[in-house]
C-alpha positions, 0 to 999 in steps of 0.5 A, spaced: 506 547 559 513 546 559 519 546 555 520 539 555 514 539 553 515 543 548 521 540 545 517 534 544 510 537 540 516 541 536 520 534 535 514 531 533 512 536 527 517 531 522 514 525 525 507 526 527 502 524 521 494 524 520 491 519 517 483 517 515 483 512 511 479 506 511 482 502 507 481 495 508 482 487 506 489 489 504 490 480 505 485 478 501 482 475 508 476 476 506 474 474 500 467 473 499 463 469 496 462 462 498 466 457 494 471 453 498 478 452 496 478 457 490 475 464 491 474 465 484 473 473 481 474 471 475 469 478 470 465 476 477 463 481 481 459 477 485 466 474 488 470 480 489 475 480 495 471 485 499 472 492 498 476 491 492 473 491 485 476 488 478 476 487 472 479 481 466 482 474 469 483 474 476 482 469 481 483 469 489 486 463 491 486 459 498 492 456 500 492 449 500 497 449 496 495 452 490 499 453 483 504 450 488 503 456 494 503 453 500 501 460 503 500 467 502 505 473 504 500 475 509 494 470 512 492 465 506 489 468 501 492 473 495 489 474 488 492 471 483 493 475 475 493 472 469 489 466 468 488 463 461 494 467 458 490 473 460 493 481 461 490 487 463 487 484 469 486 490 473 484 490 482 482 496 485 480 499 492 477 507 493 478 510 500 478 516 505 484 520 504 486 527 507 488 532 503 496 534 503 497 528 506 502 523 504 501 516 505 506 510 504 503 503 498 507 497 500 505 489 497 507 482 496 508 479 489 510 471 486 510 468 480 505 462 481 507 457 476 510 458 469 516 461 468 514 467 463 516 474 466 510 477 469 509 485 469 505 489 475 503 496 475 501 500 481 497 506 481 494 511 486 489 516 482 484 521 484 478 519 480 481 517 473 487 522 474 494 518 477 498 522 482 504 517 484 505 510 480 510 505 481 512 499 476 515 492 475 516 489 468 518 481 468 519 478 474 520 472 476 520 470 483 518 463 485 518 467 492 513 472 496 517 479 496 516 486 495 513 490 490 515 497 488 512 500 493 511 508 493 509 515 496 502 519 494 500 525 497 492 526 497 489 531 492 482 528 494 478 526 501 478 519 497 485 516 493 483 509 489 489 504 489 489 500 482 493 494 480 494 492 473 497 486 470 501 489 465 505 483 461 506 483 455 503 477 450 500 473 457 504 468 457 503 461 461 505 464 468 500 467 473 503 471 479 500 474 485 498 479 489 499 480 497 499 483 504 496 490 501 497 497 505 496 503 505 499 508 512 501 515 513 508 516 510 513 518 517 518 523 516 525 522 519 526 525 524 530 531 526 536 530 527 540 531 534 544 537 532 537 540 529 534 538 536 539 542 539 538 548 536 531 548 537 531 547 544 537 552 546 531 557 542 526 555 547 530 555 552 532 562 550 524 564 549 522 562 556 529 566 558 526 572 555 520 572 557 522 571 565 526 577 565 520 581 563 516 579 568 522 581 572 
């Protein structure tokens, strides 16, 4: 092997991730069940979002458009929270996890129709214990964007990602939920100055090791 070679494997410490998870279906793409148009899992397991389970008012939605969405964050379907003037809906998915790994949570939200400010929780759990969260209280946006995503670090070889439709009062609104995922956590990487320094140190290493061969 040589220094170069060396160099990079080094460098790489501070951007290199192992990653096993499996999770899946973070697009809702395949929703299950066999009613067209609207993919309801409303308290019906027999319709869940395959890989997900639930739990209280929630609906997976087909862009048509529907509640006034023309499309979801990512492909064309998305969950939909808060039907009925329900709350406390909750959608979660269990997956394989490295322990000591740090791993990344990214998703979409929307308020659907109704103005009522809706509000999200989002957790990673090892069993019924959460290890990281992350919150949004009383939004309002009529738009796809970004959620609060988060970082975890794997306590477990299996993490669940649970979302839970924490608005006060339910209200008229519903909101959804897209364009779910979970990948490894990158580090920065080093910086030039470090790079530097750990290549003078190789190079110093092979130095010394030349002249004792000598």
């Amino acid at each position: 092997m040589n220094i170069f070679n060396k160099i990079a494997i080094v460098a790489g410490f501070g951007v290199a991730v192992a990653f096993g998870g499996t999770f899946t279906n973070g697009s809702f793409e395949d929703p299950g069940g066999n009613t067209p148009g609207i993919r309801c899992i409303y308290d019906n397991a027999g319709c869940a979002a395959t890989g997900w389970t639930t739990a209280g008012g929630l609906q997976v939605w087909e862009s048509a458009p529907n509640d006034g969405i023309s499309s979801g964050a990512d492909g064309i379907f998305w969950v939909s929270f808060g039907h009925s003037g329900a709350t406390g809906g909750t959608l979660e998915q269990t997956f394989d996890t490295i322990i000591g790994n740090t791993y990344s949570v990214a998703f979409s939200l929307i308020v659907q129709q109704g103005a009522d400010p809706e509000s999200v929780l989002a957790e990673a759990l090892d069993g019924t214990t959460t290890i990281a969260s992350s919150s949004l209280t009383d939004f309002t946006n009529p738009d796809w964007f970004a959620g609060p995503g988060f970082n975890f670090t794997a306590t477990s070889t299996s993490t669940t990602l649970r979302f839970t439709d924490t608005t006060v009062g339910g209200g008229s609104a519903n909101w959804g939920l897209d364009a779910v995922t979970v990948g490894p956590a990158i580090a920065s990487a080093p910086e030039p100055a470090s790079l530097m320094l750990i290549g003078g140190a190789l190079v110093g290493l092979r130095f010394r090791r030349q002249r004792a061969r000598r």
